[in-house]
N, C-alpha and C positions, 0 to 999 in steps of 0.2 A: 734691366732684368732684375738686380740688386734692390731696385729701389722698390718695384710691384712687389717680390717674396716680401720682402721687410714692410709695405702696408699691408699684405696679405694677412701675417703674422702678427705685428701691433693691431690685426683691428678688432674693435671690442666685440662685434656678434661671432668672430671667431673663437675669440676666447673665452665670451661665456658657452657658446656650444662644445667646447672643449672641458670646461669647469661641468655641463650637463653630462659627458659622458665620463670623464673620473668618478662623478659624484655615483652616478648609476652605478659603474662596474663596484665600488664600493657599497653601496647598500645592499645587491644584492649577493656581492658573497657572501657579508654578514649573514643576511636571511638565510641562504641556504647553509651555511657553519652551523648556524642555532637548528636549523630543520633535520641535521644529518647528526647533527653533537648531544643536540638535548632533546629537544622534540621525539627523536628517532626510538628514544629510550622509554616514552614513556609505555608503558604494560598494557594498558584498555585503550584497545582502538576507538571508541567513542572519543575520549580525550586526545588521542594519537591526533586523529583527525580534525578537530576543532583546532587544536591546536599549532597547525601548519594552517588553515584556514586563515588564524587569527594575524600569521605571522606571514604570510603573503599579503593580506588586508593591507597591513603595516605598509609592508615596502611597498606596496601601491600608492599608498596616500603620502610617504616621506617621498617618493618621487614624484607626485603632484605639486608636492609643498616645494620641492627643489627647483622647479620648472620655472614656479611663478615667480619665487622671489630672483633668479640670473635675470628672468627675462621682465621683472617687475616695470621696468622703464620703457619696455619696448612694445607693452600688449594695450596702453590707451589709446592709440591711434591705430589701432588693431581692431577694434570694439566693434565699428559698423561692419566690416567686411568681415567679424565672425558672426556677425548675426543674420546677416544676409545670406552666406552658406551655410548656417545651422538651420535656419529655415527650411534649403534644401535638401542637406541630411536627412535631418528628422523627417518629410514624407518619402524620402526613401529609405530610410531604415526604421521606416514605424516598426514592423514588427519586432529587429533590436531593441527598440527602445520600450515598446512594451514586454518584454522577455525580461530586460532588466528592469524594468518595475516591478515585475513578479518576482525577482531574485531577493528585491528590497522586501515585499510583501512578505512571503513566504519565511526569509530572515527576520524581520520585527515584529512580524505577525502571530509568526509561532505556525503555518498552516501543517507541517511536517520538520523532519529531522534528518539524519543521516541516519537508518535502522529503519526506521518506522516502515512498517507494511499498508501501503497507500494504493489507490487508484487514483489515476491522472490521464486525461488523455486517451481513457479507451482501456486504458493497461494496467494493471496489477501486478505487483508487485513489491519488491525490498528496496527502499531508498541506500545506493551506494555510495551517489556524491550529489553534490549539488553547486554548482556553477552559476560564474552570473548569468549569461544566457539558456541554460537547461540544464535539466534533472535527471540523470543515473538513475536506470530502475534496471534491478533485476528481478523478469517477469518470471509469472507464475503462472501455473494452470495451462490454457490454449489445448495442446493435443493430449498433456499430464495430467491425471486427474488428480482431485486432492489441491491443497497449499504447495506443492509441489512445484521446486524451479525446474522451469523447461532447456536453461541453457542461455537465452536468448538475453544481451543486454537492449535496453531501450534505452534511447537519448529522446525526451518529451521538453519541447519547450516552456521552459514558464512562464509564458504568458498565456497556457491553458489553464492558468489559478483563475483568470477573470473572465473567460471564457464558458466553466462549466465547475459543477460541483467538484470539490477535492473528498474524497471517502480516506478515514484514516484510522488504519485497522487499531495501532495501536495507541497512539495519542498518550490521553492523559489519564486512561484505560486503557489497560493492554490484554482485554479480554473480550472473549464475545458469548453471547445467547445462541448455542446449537443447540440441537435436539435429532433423536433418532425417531423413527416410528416402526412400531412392530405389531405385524396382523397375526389375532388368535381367532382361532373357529368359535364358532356357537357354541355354547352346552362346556365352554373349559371354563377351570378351576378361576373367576375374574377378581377374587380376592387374594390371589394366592400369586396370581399374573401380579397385580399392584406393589404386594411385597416386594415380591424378587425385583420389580426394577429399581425400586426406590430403595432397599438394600445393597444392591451394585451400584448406581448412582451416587449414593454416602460413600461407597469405599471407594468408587475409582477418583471422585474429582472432592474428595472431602477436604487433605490438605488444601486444595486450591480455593474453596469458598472463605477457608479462615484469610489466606493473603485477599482476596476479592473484597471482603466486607473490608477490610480497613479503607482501601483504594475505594471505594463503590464512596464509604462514606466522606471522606475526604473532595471526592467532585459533587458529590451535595451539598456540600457547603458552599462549594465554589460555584453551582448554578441551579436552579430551580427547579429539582428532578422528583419524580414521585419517590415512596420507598420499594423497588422494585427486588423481586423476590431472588436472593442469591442461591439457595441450596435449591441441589433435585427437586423437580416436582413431577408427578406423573399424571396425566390425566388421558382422560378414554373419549371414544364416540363410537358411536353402531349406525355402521351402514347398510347396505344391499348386501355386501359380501359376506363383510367379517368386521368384528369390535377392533377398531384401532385404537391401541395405546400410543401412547409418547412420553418420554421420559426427556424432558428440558432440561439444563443445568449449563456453566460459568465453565468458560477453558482459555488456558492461552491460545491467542492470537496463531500460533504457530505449532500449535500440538493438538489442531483438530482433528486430522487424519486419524494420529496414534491414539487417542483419546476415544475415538468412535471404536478403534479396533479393541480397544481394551474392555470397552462395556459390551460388544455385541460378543465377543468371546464367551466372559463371565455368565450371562446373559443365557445362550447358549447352554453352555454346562450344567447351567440350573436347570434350566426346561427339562432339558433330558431326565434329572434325575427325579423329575414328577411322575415316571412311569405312564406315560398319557394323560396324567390328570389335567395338563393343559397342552393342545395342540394349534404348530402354525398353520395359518392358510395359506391359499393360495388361489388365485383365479380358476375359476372354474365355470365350463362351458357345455350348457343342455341345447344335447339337438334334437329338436320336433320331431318326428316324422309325422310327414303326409297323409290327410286322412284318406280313406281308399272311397275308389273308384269305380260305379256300376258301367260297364256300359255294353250296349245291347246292340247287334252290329243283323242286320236285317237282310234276308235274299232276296232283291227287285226280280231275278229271275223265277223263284217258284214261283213268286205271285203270278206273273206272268203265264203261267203253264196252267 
């Protein structure tokens, strides 16, 4: 019985599997000391973030490196029987394996960030985390109107990066081209309409076109873009009903809701104080009437008499 413990104990896959798990329980107290010590302290969650990322990365790969060099003598005559069941793995965990191609893609790629307001997968919304096999979204929109979170987290895999287009609100612009449209009647003030939107247009989003032109020009340099128009523009068309104007212009990504509410406000206040000189439309509906009706109703009985 002396003798088995005592080979049990001198034998060498025991003791590097021993040497494997000190080494672990060591790396990663380290890592989490640094994630709770210093990490934990830093101010901007963008960095917070990356930087517990960076430093779980670490102890993944120092526990890779630990694994191979205990076990460095023992894995060449290992070599055909890991490839013969990596073979089987991999078509049963294709999908794993292309999730974590996307994890690599999406990481070297650049396709998104942790913030950034994306569609993936059907869903829209705020990138929270990003994993090696899926993607944190906190969605947007569904039953809330507006940019607006509805509550719901999504976990999307990534490996719908090769799948379908990635939409990404804010990138390497983090603004977007809205517009309002507002119907005037016939016969109003349509130079006076012009003004007022394109005077509220300058005031509500005018700070934001100075930060836009720096960023707008900066991704033209960096790719092949027209010179496409930053500040307010307002343009018309006349239909059946009524002249519709629209009034275009540059918003963050995340302040379109409030953004719309701040020009159709102003917007507003102005009309009114035209005293009628320019009025809204609205749909409006002419009912025919029926042209009338001779009709002449005959007695078979006098004739008869």
């Amino acid at each position: 019985m002396g003798t088995e413990l005592e080979n049990i104990i001198f034998n060498p896959i025991v003791g590097k599997i021993a040497t494997v798990i000190v080494g672990l329980i060591i790396i990663w107290f380290i890592v989490r000391l640094i994630q709770r010590r210093l990490i934990s302290r830093i101010s901007d969650n963008n960095n917070s973030y990356k930087a517990k990322k960076l430093s779980s990365f670490i102890g993944f790969l120092i526990t890779v490196l630990l694994i191979s060099v205990v076990f460095s003598d023992q894995l060449g005559g290992l070599t055909v029987a890991f490839g013969v069941a990596g073979a089987g793995i991999a078509f049963a965990l294709q999908e794993v394996i292309v999730s974590f191609a996307g994890w690599i893609a999406i990481v070297f790629g650049k396709y998104y960030h942790s913030g950034d307001r994306i569609q993936l997968g059907g869903i829209t919304g705020d990138v929270i985390d990003i994993s090696i096999l899926r993607t944190t979204i906190m969605e947007t929109g569904q039953w809330v109107n507006g940019d607006l979170y509805n509550g719901r987290i999504v976990y999307v895999s990534n490996s719908n990066v090769f799948k379908e287009p990635v939409f990404n609100y804010s990138g390497n612009f983090p603004f977007l081209w809205d517009e309002i449209k507002i119907p005037i009647q016939y016969g109003s003030n349509y130079d006076k309409t012009k003004e007022i939107l394109q005077s509220v247009g300058n005031e509500v989003v005018d700070t934001l076109t100075k930060e836009t032109k720096m960023q707008w020009e900066v991704l033209q340099r960096s790719y092949r873009l027209e010179n496409a128009r930053i500040e307010p523009m307002v343009s018309l068309i006349a239909n059946d009903n009524w002249v519709e104007f629209t009034l275009r212009y540059v918003v963050d990504f995340k302040k379109r809701r409030v953004t719309k509410t701040d020009l159709f406000t102003k917007i507003l206040k102005e009309v009114e104080k035209t005293n009628g000189e320019i009025k809204f439309a609205s749909a409006t509906f002419q009912l025919v009437e029926p042209p009338d009706f001779n009709v002449n109703v005959s007695d078979s009985n006098s004739k008869l008499d």
